[in-house]
N, C-alpha and C positions, 0 to 999 in steps of 0.2 A: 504494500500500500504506500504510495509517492503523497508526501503533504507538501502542497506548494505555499509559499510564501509570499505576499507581494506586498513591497515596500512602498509606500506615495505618501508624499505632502500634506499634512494635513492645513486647511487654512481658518484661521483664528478671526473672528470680528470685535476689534473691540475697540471702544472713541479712546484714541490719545490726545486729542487737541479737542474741543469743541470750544468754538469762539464765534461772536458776531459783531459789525460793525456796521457801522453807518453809512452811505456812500451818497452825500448828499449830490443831489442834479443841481445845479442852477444855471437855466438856460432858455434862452430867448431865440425861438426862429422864424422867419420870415417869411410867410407864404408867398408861392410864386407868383408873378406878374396872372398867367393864366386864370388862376381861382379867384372866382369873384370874394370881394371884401366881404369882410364880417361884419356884421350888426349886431349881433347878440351870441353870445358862448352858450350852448346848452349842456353840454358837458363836456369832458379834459380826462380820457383814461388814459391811465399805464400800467405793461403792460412787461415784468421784465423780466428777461429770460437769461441765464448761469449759458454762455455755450464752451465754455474752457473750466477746467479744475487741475493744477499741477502743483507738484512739488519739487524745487531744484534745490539741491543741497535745503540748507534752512530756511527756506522759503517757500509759503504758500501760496502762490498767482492763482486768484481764479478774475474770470474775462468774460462779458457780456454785455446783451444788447438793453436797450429800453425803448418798446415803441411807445410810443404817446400820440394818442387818437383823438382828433379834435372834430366836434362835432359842432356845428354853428349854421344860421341864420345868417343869409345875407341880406344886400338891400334890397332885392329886387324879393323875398320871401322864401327862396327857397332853403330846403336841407343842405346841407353842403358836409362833405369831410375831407378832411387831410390827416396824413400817418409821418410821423416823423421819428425818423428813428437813430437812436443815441449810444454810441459805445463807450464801455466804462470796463474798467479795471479795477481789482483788489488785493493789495499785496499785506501777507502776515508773518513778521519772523517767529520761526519756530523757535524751541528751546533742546530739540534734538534734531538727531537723524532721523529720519521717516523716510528715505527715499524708499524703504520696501512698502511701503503702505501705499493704499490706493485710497487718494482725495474723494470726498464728495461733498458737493456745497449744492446751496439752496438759495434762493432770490425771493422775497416780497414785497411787497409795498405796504408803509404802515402810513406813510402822510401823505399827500401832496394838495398842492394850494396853487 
């Protein structure tokens, strides 16, 4: 009777960093010549989405976008929208080595104005 043996990896989950920060926007953009002017703001969403998470040496980059959807009144009555969309960065020093770990971040929105 042959008993075979097979060695593999086992792999561990467990938060060594868990941290959050703020990553304020403050930004102003210009609707194009084409769209008719605004009259009235009906509403101003966003919308932001984590599209990178890395670790380099003691450093956590994570990288993404922010749409921001503007929906409005113009003179003449009608509905109108425009999407405007915003890249942002977030860098954290670590307090170890992690390059065996595998990052995961997370994006929400708690204000805007």
């Amino acid at each position: 009777m042959d008993l075979k043996i097979l060695r593999q990896d086992v792999c561990q989950n467990k938060t060594v960093f868990n941290r959050s920060a703020e990553q304020s926007i403050d930004i102003d953009f210009i609707l194009p010549d084409y769209y008719p002017p605004v009259n009235k703001v009906l509403k101003c969403k966003t919308m932001p989405r984590i599209t990178a998470c890395a670790i380099n040496g003691q450093t956590l980059t994570g990288e993404g976008t922010l749409n921001i959807l503007l929906m409005y009144v113009s003179n003449e009555n009608e509905v109108c929208s425009y999407e405007h969309i915003f890249n942002f960065t977030k860098s954290f020093e670590l307090d170890g080595n992690y390059n065996d770990c595998i990052p995961r971040c997370h994006a929400k929105e708690e204000y805007m104005n």
